[in-house]
N, C-alpha and C positions, 0 to 999 in steps of 0.2 A: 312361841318358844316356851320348854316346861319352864315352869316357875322354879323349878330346883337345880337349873343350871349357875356354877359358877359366874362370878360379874368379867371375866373374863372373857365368856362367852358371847357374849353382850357387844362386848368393844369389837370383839371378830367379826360378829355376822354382821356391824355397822360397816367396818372395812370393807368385807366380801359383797355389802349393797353399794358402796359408793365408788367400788372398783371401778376407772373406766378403759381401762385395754382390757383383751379376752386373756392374757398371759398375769395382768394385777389379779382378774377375778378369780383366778384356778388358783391363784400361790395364797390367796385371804380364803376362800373355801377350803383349802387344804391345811390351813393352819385353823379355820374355823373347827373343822371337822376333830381334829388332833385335839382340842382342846376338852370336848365334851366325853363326861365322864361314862362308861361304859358299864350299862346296864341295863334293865331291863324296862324303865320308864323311858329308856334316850333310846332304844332299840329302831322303832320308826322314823323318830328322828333323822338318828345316822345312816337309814338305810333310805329316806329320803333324798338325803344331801349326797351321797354317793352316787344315786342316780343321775343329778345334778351334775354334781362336779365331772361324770362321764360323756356326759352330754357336752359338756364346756370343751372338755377334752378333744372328744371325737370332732367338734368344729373347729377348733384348733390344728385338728391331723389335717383337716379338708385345706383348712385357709393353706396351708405348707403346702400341700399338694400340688393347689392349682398355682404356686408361684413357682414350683419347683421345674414346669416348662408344657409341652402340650401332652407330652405323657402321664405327668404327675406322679412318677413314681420315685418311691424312696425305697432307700436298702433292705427296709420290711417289705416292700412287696414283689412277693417271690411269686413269681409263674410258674402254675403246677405243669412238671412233666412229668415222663414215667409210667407206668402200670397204675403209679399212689403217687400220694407224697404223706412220710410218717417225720414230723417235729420233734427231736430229739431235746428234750426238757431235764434239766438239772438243776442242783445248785452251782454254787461256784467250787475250782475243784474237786470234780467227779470222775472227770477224763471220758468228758464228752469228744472233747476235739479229739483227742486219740483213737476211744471208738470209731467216729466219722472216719477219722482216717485209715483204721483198719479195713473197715468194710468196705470202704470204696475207693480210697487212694486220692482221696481232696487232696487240692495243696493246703494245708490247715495250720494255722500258728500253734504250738502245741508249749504250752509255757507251764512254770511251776508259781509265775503270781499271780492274784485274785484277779477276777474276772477279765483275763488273756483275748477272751472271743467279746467283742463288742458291737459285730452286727453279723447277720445270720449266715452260715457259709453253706453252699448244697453242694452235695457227692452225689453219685448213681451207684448206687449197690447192683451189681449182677445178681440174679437169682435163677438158675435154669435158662431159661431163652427171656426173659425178661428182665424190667431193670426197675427197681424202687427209687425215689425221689426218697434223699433223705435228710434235713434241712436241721444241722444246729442251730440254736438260739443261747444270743447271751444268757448269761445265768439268770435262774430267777433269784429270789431274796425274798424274805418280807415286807411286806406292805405293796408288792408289785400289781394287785389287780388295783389299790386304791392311789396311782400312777407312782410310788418309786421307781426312779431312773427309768428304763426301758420296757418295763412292767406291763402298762398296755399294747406297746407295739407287738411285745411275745405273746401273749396273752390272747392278739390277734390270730399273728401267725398260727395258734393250737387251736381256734376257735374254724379257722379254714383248712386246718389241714385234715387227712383222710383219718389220721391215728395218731398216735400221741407214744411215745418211749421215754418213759420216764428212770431217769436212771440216778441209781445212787451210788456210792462210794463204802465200800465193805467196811471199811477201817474206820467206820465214822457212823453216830445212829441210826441204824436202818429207820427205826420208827420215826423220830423226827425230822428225819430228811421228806420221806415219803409223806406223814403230815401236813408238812408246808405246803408241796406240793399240791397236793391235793386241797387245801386251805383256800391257796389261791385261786386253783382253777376255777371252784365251785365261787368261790365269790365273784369272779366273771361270767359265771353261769354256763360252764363249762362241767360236766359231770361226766365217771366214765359208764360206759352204755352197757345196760344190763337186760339180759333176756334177747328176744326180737322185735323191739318196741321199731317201730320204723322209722329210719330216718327224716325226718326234719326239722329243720336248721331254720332259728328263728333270730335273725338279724336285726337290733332296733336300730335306726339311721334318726340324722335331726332333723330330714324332713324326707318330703318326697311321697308321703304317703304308704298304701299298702303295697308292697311287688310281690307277683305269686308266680314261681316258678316250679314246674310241676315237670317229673323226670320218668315218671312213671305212670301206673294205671290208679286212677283216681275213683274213688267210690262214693261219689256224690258230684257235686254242684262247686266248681271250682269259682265259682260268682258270688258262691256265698263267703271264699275265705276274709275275704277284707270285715264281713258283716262281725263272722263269731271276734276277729282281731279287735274290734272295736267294742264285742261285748266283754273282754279281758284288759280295754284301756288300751290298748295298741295300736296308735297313731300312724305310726312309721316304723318301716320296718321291710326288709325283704326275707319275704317266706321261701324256705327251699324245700320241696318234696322229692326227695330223692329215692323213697322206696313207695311199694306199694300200699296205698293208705284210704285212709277213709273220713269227713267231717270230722266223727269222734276224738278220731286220732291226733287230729291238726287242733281241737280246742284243749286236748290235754296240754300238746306242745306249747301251746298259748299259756296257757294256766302256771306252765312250769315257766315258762319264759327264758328256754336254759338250752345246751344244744348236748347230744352223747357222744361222746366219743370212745371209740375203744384205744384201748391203753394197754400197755405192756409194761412191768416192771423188769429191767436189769440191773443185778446188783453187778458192778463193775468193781476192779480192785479184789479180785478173788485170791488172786497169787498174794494179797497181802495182809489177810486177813486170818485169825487161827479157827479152829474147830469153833471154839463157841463162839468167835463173831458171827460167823455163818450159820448156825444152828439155829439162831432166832428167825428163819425166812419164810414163814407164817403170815407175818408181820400185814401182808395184803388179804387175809383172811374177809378181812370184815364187807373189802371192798368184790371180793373177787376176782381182785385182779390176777391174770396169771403173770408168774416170777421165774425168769432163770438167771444162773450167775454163769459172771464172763470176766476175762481177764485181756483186755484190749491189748496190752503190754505183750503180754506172752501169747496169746492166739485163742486162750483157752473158750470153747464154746460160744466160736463166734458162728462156725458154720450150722451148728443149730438155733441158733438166735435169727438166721436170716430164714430160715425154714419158719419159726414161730411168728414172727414179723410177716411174710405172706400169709400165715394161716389166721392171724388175731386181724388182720384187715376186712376178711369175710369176701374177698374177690375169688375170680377161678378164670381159670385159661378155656376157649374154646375159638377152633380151630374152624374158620371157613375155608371150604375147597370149590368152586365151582366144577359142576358136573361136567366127568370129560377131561379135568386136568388133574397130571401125576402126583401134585403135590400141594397143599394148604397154604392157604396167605397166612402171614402173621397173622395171634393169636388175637379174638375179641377180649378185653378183660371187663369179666359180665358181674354181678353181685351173688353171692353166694346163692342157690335156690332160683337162681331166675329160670326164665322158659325160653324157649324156642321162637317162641312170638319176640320177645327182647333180644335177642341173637340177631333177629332177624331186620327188627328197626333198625337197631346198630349199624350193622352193614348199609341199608337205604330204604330211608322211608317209604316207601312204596311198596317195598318187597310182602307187607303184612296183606296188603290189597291184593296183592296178585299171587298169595301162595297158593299154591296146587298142595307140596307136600314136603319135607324133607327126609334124609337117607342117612343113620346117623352111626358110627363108629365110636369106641373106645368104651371107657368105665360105665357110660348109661346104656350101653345098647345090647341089648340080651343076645343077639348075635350080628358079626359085622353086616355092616347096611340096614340094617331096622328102618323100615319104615315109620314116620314120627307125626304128629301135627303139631299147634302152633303152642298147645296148651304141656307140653312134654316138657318136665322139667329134665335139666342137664347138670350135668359133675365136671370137675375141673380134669381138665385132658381130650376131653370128647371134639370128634371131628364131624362137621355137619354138612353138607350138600344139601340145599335148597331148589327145588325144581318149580316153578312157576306155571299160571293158565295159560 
């Protein structure tokens, strides 16, 4: 311990060692923590004992789990359906539950006292012939990535989910609402996704070792990801490779130890806000993020919001038809840029073995039926027929 910490500190960390339940150790590391003065000599410190005290946490979620029956699930764990699933994240009154309810018609508790929503509710947004998973979460607050109230269980929920909708309240500071926000996520190592860095998703677990799940075409030696994991100190942990990637790519991810998400800002509350409240909506500048405002209430700019919601996810629709029949099976939902080769596993593994050729209609196809191979990238709308050896 630095030699410059208060003698208070002192009496805590004895507490937090002589703790003997998992629930004494988290409540004396969280009062340990609280007490050390914040700066730039206690920097490592505190971002030690945070690691710590998550770890305590996340065993703590497991021990609930397994007594909670043979499923283990609690009201945080939500099964993704849908096209997506995008986590509608706020403060407390923002008129989350409103939106929810606008766009998809939840039954949703919709109140005017603090924090109304106390465990996560999901809707299905219609969107064209598809349907978005779209899951409130209680509010966040301050201090929620370093476990206030329900803080890591949401914090979870945004870490799993496809996207993230962060929404704030017009009548109230954009900038510091959004701050928070953002505050928190990144101190769960949650950041929103910039560029085309490829997805993956780097999960630390209390034990179990390395798991490497791999979703796509891999450009190296998938034997070696546990080695670089371990040249980054990463014991445990499951790896998710979900786009098309390479070594490189997976030790940055390591390095960062963080996962991307794309994010969507809505400022909500529009119908109650005057000209200059809303004129500051910049305000995502720094981040990139994009922003449009909507009024849950009144309707305003909700049917464009479900348009930018499908577009900020980076999915697309493509349309299999077996040769010879009138009409398309429901739509694949593939990643923005994929190929015909991925269209093609989607449907059944095999099919990449035995393709012969595919015959492709709509926005990719120079003229109807084009002839295609496996390596033809596709656009959202296109219909494909697959013909086999």
């Amino acid at each position: 311990m630095p030699t410059n910490l208060p003698a208070k500190c002192t009496q805590l960390e004895r507490e937090y060692r002589e703790a003997k339940s998992l629930e004494g150790k988290i409540r004396a590391l969280e009062a340990y923590i609280g007490s050390i003065p914040e700066h730039k000599g206690t920097m490592k410190l505190r971002s030690h004992l945070k690691t710590k005290l998550a770890k305590l946490r996340e065993e703590l979620e497991n021990r609930r789990r397994s007594k909670a029956g043979a499923s283990g699930r609690t009201a945080f764990d939500i099964k993704k359906t849908g096209a997506a699933q995008v986590l509608i994240l706020g403060l407390t009154q923002v008129g989350k539950s409103q939106l929810l309810k606008a766009l998809t018609n939840a039954a949703v508790e919709i109140g005017n006292r603090p924090y109304t929503t106390l465990a996560p509710v999901v809707g299905m947004m219609p969107y064209q012939d598809i349907q978005l998973s779209l899951v409130e979460a209680p509010a966040i607050m301050e201090g929620a990535s370093e476990g206030k109230a329900w803080g890591p269980q949401v914090l979870g929920l945004a870490r799993n989910s496809d996207g993230i909708l962060l929404v704030l309240a017009a009548d109230q500071d954009l900038g510091l609402q959004l701050q928070i926000l953002l505050d928190e996520l990144k101190a769960f190592g949650i950041h929103p996704r910039k560029g085309k860095q490829p997805r993956i998703d780097v999960q630390p677990t209390s034990s179990g070792g390395v798991r490497v799940f791999c979703a796509n075409k891999f450009h190296g030696s998938l034997e070696n990801v546990p080695r670089l994991a371990a040249e980054e100190d990463v014991r445990n942990a499951v790896i998710k490779i979900l786009d098309e990637a390479s070594e490189e790519d997976v030790k940055l991810a390591l390095s960062q130890k963080t996962v991307q998400k794309p994010m969507l800002v809505a400022v909500n509350k529009a119908d109650l806000a005057s000209s200059e409240d809303t004129g500051n909506l910049p305000l995502s500048e720094g981040e990139n993020l994009p922003l449009i405002q909507v009024s849950a209430k009144e309707g305003g700019g909700l049917e464009e919001l479900k348009r930018r919601l499908f577009d900020f996810l980076g999915i697309m629709r493509v349309y299999p038809r077996r040769p010879g029949q009138p009409e398309p099976d429901k739509p694949l939902i593939l990643r923005r840029g994929e190929k015909v080769s991925d269209a093609a596993s989607r449907i059944h593994t095999d099919l990449r073995r035995r393709f012969r050729y595919a015959k492709l209609w709509g926005p990719s196809a120079k003229y109807p039926g084009e002839k295609v191979g496996l390596d033809f990238p596709l656009r959202d709308g296109d219909l494909i027929e697959i013909y086999l050896k």
